[in-house]
N, C-alpha and C positions, 0 to 999 in steps of 0.2 A: 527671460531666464526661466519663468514659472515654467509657458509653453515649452521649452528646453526639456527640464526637466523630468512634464506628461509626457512628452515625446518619449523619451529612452527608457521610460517606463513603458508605454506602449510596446517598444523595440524589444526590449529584453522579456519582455512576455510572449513576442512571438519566438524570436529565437529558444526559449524556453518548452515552448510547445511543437516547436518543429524540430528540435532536439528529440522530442519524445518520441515522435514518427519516425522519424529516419533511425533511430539506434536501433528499435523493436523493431525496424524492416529490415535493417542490415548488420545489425552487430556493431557492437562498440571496434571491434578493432578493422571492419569496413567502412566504416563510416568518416568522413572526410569532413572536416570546419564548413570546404564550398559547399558539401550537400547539403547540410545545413541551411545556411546562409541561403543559396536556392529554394530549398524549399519554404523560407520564412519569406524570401524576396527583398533581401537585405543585401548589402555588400561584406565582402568578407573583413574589408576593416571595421563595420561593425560589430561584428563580433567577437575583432578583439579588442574594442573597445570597451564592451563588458564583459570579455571572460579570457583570460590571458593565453589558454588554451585547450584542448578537448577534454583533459583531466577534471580541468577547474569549471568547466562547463557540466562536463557528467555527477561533477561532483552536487553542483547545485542546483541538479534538477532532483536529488534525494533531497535536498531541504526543502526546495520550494513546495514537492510535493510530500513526501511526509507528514510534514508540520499540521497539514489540513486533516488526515486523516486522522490524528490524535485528534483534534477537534472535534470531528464528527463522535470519536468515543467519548467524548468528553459531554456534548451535547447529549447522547442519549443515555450516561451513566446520571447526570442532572435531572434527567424526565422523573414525575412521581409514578413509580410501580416497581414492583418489588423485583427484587435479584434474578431470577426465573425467567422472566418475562426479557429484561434485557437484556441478560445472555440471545433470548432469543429473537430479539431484536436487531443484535449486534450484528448474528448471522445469518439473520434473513436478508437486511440491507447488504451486508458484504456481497452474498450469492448472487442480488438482483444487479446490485452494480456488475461483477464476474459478467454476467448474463445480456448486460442492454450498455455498458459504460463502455465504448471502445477508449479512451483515452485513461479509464482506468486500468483497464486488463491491458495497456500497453506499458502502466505504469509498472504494471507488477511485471511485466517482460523484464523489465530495465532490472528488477529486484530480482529476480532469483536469474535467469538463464544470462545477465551479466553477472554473477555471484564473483569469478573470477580475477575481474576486473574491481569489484566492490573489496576485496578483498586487497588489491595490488595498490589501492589508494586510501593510504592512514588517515585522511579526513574523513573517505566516508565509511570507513571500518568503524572509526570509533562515533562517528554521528549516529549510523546505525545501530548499532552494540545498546548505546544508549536509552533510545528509543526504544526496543524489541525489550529490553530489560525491564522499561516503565511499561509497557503492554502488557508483560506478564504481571508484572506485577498489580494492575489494576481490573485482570481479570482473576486472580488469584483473592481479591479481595473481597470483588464483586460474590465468587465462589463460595467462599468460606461467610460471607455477608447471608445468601440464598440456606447454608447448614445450618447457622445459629435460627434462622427465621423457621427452619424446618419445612421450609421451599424446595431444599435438595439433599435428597439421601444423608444420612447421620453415618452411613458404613463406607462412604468412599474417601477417598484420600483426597483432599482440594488438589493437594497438585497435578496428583493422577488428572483429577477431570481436567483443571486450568489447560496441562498438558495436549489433552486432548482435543481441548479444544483450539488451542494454536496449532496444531498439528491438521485439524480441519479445514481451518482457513487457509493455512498455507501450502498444503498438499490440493487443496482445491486451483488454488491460483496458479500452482507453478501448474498442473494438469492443463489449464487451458490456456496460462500464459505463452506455454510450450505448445498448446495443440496434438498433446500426447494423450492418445484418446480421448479427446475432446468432446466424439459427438456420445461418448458413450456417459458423461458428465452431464454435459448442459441440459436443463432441466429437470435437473435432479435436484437441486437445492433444496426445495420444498420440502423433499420427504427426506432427505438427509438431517435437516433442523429437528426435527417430529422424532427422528430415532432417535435422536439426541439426546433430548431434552427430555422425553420418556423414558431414556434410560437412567438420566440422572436426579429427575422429577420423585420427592417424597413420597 
């Protein structure tokens, strides 16, 4: 039963990842259970043996993969250094992942340029909502953490920046999740963080 159990655990981790490949190659709404299923090398009754259909499948590949990326914020809002620094931490890993992570930048396909389909399924409207709500909110704190320390400017409005700064990462992401001038982007991260952070820098 153990081995059973490692096993479908195995299973639903490839199905999980081969999910990711095929939606971000062909769109959620070309995208077929078999192709799936193929490209993980699985049969298509496994598949519905873990995910009852494409819905509940798309749906759970925002949690499996979400969940982790809050962690990574989480990990490096714990690091010792002050407000400043991991702002600019936050968005130098973001950029590098954008830049060398193919299975990140395919994740963030699935996030915005399926926005529609995120949108047409109240599970993961509100799992999203949720999430995107505590992001701001934890770099809005990080923010206003950096003003009192006198880390970042005393004349800007936390949310203005907070804003600004979610609007960086996720205008960077859908740019290259979409491949919408992309090569005019990549590479740019570097000096994108620098104006940033200069500009909001004490």
């Amino acid at each position: 039963m153990r081995r059973t159990k490692e096993e479908a655990g195995i299973t639903r981790k490839q199905l999980l990842e081969a999910a990711v490949r095929v939606f971000s190659e062909k769109g959620y709404a070309a995208t077929r259970l078999s192709d799936i299923g193929e490209e993980a090398g699985v049969t298509r009754g496994a598949i519905y043996w873990h995910f009852g259909n494409k819905k509940e499948l798309f749906a759970a590949l925002f949690k499996e993969r979400v969940d982790p990326f809050f962690k990574f914020i989480k990990e490096i809002l714990n690091e010792d250094f002050g407000p400043l620094d991991k702002i600019q931490k936050i968005l130098t890993v973001f950029f590098e992942r954008f830049r060398c992570d193919r299975d990140f930048l395919a994740n963030q396909h699935l996030d915005f340029i399926e926005m529609k389909i995120r949108n047409e399924v109240p599970e993961i409207r509100t799992f999203m909502k949720e999430r995107e709500d505590k992001f701001y909110e934890i770099l809005v704190d990080v923010v206003n953490a950096g003003i009192e320390l006198g880390e970042i400017r005393k004349d800007v409005d936390p949310d203005a920046v907070t804003s600004m700064l979610a609007t960086l990462i996720a205008g960077y992401a859908f740019l290259l999740a979409g491949n919408e001038a992309s090569s005019l982007f990549k590479g740019k991260g570097k000096e994108m963080v620098e104006i940033f952070i200069t500009g909001i820098r004490a």
